[in-house]
ZAMARGU-4260 file (C-alpha; in steps of 0.2 Angstrom, whole numbers, plus 5000, padded with zeros to 4 digits):
<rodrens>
0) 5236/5032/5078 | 5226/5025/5063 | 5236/5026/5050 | 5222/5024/5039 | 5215/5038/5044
5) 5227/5048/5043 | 5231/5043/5025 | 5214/5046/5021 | 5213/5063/5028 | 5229/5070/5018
10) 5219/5061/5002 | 5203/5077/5008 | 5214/5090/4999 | 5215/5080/4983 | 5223/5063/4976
15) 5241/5059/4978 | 5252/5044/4976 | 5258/5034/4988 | 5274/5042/4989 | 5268/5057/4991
20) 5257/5053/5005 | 5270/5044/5014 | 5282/5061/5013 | 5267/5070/5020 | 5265/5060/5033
25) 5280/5059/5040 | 5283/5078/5037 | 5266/5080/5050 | 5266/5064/5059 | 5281/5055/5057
30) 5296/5063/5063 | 5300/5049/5077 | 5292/5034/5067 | 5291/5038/5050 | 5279/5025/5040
35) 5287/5012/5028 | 5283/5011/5011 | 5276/4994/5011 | 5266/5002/5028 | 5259/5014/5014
40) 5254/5003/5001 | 5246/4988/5009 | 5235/5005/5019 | 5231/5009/5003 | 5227/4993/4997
45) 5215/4989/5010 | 5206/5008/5009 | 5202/5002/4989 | 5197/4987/4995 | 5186/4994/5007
50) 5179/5007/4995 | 5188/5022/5006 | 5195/5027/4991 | 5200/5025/4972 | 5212/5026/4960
55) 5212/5042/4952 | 5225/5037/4940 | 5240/5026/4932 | 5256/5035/4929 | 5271/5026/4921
60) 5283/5039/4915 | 5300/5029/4912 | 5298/5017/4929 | 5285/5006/4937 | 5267/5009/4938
65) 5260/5025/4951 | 5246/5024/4957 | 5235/5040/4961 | 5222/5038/4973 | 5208/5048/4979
70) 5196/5047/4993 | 5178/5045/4991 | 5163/5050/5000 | 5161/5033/5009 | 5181/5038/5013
75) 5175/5059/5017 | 5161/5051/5028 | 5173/5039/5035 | 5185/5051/5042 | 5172/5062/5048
80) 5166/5048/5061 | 5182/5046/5067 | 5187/5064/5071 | 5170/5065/5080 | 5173/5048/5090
85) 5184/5053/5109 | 5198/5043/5109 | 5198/5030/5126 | 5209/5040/5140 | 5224/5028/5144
90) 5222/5025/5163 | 5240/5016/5162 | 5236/5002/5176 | 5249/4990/5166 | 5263/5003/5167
95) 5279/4995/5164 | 5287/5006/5176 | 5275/5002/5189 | 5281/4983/5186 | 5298/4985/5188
100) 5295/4994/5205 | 5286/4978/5213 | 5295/4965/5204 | 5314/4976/5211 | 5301/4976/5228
105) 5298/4955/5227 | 5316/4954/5222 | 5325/4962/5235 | 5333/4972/5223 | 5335/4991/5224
110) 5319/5000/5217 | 5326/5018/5223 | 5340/5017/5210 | 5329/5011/5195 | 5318/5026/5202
115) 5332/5040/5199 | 5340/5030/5184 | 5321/5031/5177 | 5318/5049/5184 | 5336/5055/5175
120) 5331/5046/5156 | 5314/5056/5158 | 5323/5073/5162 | 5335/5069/5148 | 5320/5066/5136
125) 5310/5082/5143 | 5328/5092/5138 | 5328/5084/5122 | 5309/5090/5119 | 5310/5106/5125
130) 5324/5109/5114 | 5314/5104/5100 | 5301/5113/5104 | 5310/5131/5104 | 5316/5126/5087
135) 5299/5120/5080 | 5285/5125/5071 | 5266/5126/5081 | 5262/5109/5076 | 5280/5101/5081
140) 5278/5112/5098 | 5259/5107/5101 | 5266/5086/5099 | 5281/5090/5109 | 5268/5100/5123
145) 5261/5083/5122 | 5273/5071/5126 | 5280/5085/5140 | 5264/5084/5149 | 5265/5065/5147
150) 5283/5064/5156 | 5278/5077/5168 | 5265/5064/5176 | 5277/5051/5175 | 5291/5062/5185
155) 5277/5064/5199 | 5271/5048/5199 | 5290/5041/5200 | 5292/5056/5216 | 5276/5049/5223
160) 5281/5031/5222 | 5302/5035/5229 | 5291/5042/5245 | 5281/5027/5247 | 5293/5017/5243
165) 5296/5008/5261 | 5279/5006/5263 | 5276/4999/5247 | 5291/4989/5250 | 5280/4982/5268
170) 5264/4976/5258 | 5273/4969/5242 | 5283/4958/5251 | 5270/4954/5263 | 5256/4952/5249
</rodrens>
């Protein structure tokens, strides 16, 4: 995810401070990795630096300086571009999972039991989702459809790869 982006997209509805922008994103984006405050500023920083936005303003009510920033038309122009752009599909031919399967394979270890250990701590993360899906709103339940979707292809690749797993076993070794 582009975190500058992101910010600079939440900026399209009008300026806001840093603190702000970081509560809205992590009340859209951020609910397993919300962004740090340092994450926030140093964005910001570079998106003034970069003429993607500007400040809009200087509070300093009883504390340390706020900043206000707004996004300007090079910013508008810049998220634009980057909604248009596909993102690259992740074809996934580095897999971790795929890893530990050969390297079990080339260590005669067992590669059936990190198969079902892996196959059970995807189940219990597509429980975890779904539950959080039935509770959310359409945004949370779109992200969660998502992830799902994402686990699902694991779950059949990881049945696909327990039924070859002999015949893999042959050429690994023999390799």
């Amino acid at each position: 995810m582009s975190i500058g982006h992101t910010l600079l997209g939440l900026l399209e509805s009008g300026p806001r401070h840093g603190y702000d922008l970081k509560r809205t994103f992590d009340e859209k984006f951020g609910h397993d990795k919300p962004l740090h405050y340092g994450q926030v500023y140093s964005t910001m920083s570079r998106l003034l630096k970069n003429g993607l936005v500007e400040v809009d303003g200087i509070e300093t009510e009883g504390g340390p300086e706020r900043k206000r920033y707004a996004i300007t038309d090079a910013g508008i122009t810049d998220v634009e571009t980057w909604l248009a752009t596909p993102e690259k599909p992740e074809p996934y031919l580095q897999s971790t999972l795929y890893t530990k399967v050969v390297l079990a394979l080339l260590t005669d270890r067992d590669a059936s039991e990190m198969l079902d250990s892996q196959r059970a701590e995807h189940l219990r993360l597509m429980r975890i989702l779904t539950d959080r899906k039935r509770k959310g709103d359409l945004a949370d339940q779109l992200i969660c459809d998502h992830a799902l979707f994402h686990l699902e292809a694991d779950l059949r690749w990881l049945e696909l790869a327990a039924a070859r797993l002999n015949k893999l076993a042959e050429e690994v070794r023999s390799a």
